[in-house]
C-alpha positions, -999 to +999 in steps of 0.1 A: +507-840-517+480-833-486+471-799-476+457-797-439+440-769-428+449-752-396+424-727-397+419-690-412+452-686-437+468-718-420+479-748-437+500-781-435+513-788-464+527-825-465+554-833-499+575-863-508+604-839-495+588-829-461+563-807-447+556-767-448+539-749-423+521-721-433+509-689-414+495-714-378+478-685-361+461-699-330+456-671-301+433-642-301+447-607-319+443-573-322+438-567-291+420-599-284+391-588-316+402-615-337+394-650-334+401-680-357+365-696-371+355-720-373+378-724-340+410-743-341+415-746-304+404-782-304+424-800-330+442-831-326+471-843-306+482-860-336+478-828-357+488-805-333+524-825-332+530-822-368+522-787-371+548-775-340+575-799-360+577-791-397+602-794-419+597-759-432+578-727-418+563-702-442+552-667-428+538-647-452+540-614-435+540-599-403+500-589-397+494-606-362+467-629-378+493-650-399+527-644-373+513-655-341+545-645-323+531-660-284+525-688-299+554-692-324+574-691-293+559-712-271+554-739-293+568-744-323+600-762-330+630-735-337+652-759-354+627-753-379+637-739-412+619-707-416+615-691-455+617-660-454+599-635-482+627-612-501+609-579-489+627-548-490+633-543-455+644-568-428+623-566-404+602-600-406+638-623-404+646-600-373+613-611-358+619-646-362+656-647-350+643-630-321+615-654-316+641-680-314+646-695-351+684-701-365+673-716-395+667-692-418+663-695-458+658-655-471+641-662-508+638-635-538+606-628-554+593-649-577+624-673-578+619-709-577+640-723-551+645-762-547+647-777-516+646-812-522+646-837-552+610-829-559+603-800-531+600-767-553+588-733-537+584-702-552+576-674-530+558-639-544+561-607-528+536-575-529+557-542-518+528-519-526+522-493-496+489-506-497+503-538-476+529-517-453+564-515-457+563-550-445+549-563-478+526-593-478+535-627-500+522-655-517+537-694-519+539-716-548+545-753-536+550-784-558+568-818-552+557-833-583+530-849-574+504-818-569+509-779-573+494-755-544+492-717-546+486-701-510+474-670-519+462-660-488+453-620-486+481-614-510+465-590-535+490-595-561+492-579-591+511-599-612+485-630-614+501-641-644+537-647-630+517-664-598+504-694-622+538-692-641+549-722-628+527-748-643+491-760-637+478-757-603+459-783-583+446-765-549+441-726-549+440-713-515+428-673-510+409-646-491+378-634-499+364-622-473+368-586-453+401-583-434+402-540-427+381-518-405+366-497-434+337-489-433+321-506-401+344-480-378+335-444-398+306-422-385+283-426-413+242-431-409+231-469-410+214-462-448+248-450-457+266-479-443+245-504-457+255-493-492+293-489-477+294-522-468+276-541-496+298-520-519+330-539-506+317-571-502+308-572-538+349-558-544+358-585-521+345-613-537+353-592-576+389-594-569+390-628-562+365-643-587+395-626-605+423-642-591+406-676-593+398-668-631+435-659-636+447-690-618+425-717-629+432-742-606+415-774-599+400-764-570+396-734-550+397-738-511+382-698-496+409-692-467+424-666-445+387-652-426+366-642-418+372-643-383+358-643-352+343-612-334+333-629-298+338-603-273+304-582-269+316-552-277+320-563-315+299-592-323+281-572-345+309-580-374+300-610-375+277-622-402+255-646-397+222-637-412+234-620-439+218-583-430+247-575-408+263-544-416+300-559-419+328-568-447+329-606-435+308-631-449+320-662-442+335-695-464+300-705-476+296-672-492+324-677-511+317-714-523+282-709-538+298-677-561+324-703-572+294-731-582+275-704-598+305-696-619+314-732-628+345-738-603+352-765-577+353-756-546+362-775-515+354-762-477+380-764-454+378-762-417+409-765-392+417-802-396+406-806-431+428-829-452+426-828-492+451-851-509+461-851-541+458-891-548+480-908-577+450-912-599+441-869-598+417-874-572+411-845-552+401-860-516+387-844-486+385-856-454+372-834-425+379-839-391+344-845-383+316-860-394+292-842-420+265-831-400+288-814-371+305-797-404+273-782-414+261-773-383+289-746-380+273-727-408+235-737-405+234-728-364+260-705-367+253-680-338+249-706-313+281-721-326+296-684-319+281-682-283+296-716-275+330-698-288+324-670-271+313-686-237+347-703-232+365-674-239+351-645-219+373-652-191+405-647-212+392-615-229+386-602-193+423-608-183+435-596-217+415-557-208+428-559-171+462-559-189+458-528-210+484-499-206+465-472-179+466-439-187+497-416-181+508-383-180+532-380-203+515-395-240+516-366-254+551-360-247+553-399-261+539-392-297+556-359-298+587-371-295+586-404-316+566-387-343+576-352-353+614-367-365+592-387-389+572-360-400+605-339-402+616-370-424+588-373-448+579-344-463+559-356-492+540-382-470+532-350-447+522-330-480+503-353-495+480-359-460+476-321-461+457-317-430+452-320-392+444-355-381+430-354-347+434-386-324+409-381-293+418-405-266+396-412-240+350-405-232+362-387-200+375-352-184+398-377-160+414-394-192+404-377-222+429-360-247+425-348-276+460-344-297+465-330-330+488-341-355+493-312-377+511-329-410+512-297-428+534-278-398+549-313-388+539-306-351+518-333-328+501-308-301+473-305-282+445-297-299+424-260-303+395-272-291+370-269-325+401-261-347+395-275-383+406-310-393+400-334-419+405-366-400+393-380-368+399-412-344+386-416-317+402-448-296+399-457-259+430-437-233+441-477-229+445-487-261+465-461-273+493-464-247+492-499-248+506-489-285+528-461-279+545-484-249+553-509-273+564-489-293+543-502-321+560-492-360+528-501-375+493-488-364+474-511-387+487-539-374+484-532-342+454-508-335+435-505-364+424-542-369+412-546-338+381-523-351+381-509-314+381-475-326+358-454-347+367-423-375+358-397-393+372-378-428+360-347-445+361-362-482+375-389-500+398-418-484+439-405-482+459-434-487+489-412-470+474-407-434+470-446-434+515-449-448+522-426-420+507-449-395+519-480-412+552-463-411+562-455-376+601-463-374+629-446-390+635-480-415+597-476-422+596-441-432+626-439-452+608-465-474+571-447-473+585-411-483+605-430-511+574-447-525+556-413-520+580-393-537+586-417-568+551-418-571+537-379-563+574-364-576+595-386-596+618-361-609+627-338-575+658-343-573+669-353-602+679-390-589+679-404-627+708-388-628+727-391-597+754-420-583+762-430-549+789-453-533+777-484-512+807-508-501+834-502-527+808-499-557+793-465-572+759-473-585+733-453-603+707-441-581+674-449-598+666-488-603+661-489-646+632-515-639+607-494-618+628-458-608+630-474-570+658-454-553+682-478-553+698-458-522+667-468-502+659-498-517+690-516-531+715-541-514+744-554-520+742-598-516+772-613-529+785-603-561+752-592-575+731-559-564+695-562-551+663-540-552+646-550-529+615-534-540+611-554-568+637-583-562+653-574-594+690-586-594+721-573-610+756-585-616+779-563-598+810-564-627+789-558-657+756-544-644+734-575-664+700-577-649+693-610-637+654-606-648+652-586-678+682-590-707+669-552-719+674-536-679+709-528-676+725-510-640+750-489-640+779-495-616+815-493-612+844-498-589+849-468-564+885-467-573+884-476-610 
């Protein structure tokens, strides 16, 4: 087995039974704030080839930092079999068959599926609301001759069931910041200081954890930090160390893992680490030594270099923001109050106006309101009480509301091009409502909210419905998902998707569990 790296969660993962592509994210996201580092706009020919033509294509989830959709398209070959995460909804194989792919291999969680003599994959899924409703994933690969778990930023929490599947060789994760918080709130720079240090030190907690749990071979620190090269943000980058950002970068990483006693290996895009016959763990960069150092050792002139050869693309990328229009307002009203109208508990547990002021100008400035409690988005009483604030450039948010974006985090929020403001403690709720910005979306965050803030309105432990000929209990006996919401019918077993917990349609056996038994009958027995 070889493991190439392609840069930030990327990787080439060579078997005896063909290659898997994982995550290859290449162009500039979130609004042109995230760039891969070190850079992988240079790599090979050679490379490059083998990367557009694998035998299999892994996508972990849809965050624009591991689906590079531009270049996915323009690039990659579609005959390409694609594996597909078993998340509860469907939105990341209807990205893909739009983008072009017909091969498409939809995988349950945790299942081991063989696709070769030797080629075994297992493939993970986190469905907390935490991650979206588009879940996030991690990939077991073995061919027998080496094990690799790419973790990625999949914060699991099942670690156990993750090393399951025998003894692990290469352990790729994240460790370092990928979210706004705090750099974007209004705090004073003594307060941020302790902010950020605070998370840098969970950062790097959580996975010292995972690696613990794991214990693999060797630990190779992937998926960021990235990039921060237009002017406006370089500031996130760390480089000295007294920056007042979440995103320290690989070497960080590697001297907590000698400290602790682990192996671990740097990677930068091109990196190869084979798995020899005789155990041998061997790493070859696509550079010499000293050019591999330098990255690190002269790191901000590395990053002006960077930066100098893409200034001229981030200038075209701003000239292409959505102008101002008259009728935004109008927009969000529209789109947003039938979710609101759909998600009382969400709405409840936000409790509050959230103001989103738009605009440093009386010639584009607006300041809108989005009053959860009365499920109205208005313009806002100018001082009227609120417990939340953004504040994001007239641009950015139309660029957003013209595409129609279903998930704010994704698509505004990462970029860090934005600051806010909250009177108390941080509401996980606001941030599922913006996650959450379709109808599919919403159905599945006021589920989660209910099961977890109300699990007995309703009375759903007790109640049936019909889906396709079968009447089914409504509550999934594994974690009380509502299996109306979350269930599917594939074949002649029942799915929740929430879970991947499987059922067999005649006599209700769970697939996972011997002691989890569904109820279910015929509609006309």
């Amino acid at each position: 087995m070889r493991a190439t790296s392609i840069g930030h969660a990327g990787i080439l993962v060579d078997t005896l039974d063909g290659s898997v592509a994982c995550d290859p994210w290449f162009l500039p996201q979130f609004f042109g704030s995230w760039f891969v580092f070190p850079r992988n706009d240079q790599l090979s020919a050679e490379l490059m080839q083998r990367i557009c033509n694998p035998t299999y294509l892994y996508i972990s989830h849809i965050h624009a930092d591991h689906l590079d959709e531009e270049w996915l398209v323009a690039n990659m070959n579609k005959d390409t079999t694609v594996l597909i995460p078993g998340y509860p909804t469907r939105e990341l194989e209807r990205i893909m068959v739009r983008l072009g792919f017909h091969n498409i291999v939809r995988t349950f969680d945790r299942e081991e599926v063989k696709l070769g003599p030797n080629l075994t994959i297992a493939i993970h899924c986190e469905t907390s609301m935490t991650d979206g409703p588009g879940g996030d994933s991690a990939i077991m690969i073995s061919d027998g001759t080496g094990r690799l778990v790419n973790q990625n930023d999949c914060r699991t929490n099942d670690l156990d069931a993750l090393g399951a599947h025998g003894p692990v060789d290469l352990h790729w994760l994240q460790y370092s910041g990928a979210i706004w918080y705090p750099m974007v709130y209004e705090e004073s720079p003594e307060r941020m200081r302790t902010l950020v240090d605070a998370k840098v030190a969970s950062q790097f907690q959580r996975a010292m954890r995972y690696v613990e749990t794991i214990g693999a071979r060797a630990v190779v620190p992937s998926a960021g930090p990235p990039a921060f090269l237009d002017p406006d943000l370089f500031q996130f980058n760390v480089i000295n160390g007294d920056e007042l950002s979440i995103f320290p970068d690989q070497l960080s990483f590697l001297s907590r893992l000698e400290a602790a006693g682990h192996q671990g290996i740097l990677a930068i895009p091109g990196t190869e680490i084979e798995i020899a016959a005789d155990g041998q763990l061997n790493v070859t960069h696509p550079k010499p030594q000293a050019e591999v150092d330098a990255i690190f050792e002269n790191k901000a002139q590395y990053l002006r270099d960077y930066q100098a050869d893409w200034l001229p693309w981030l200038q075209r990328m701003k000239e292409g923001w959505h102008a101002p229009t008259s009728d935004l307002l109008a927009t969000l009203k529209a789109w947003w109050e039938p979710l609101m109208e759909m998600a009382p508990t969400v709405c409840d547990a936000v409790g509050a106006v959230c103001l989103l002021n738009t605009g440093d100008s009386a010639s584009n400035g607006l300041s809108i309101a989005i009053d959860f409690p009365k499920r109205k988005v208005r313009v806002a009483t100018p001082g009227e009480a609120h417990s939340f604030r953004f504040t994001i450039q007239r641009e950015l948010v139309e660029t957003v509301a013209a595409q129609r974006a279903n998930d704010w985090s994704n698509a505004l929020f990462l970029s860090c091009r934005f600051s806010a403001w909250r009177d108390g403690p941080f509401n996980e709720y606001l941030y599922n409502f913006f996650k959450s910005l379709s109808v599919e979306r919403m159905r599945r965050a006021e589920a989660e909210a209910l099961r977890k803030l109300d699990p007995d309105r309703g009375g759903l432990a007790d109640q049936e419905f019909e889906v396709d000929g079968w009447i089914i209990e409504r509550t999934c006996p594994h974690r009380q998902a509502d299996l109306k919401v979350f269930g599917e019918i594939d074949g002649d077993e029942f799915v929740c998707t929430m879970h991947g917990w499987r059922f067999d349609l005649a006599t209700g056996t769970c697939r996972n569990a011997a002691d989890h038994r569904l109820r279910v009958r015929r509609a006309d027995s």
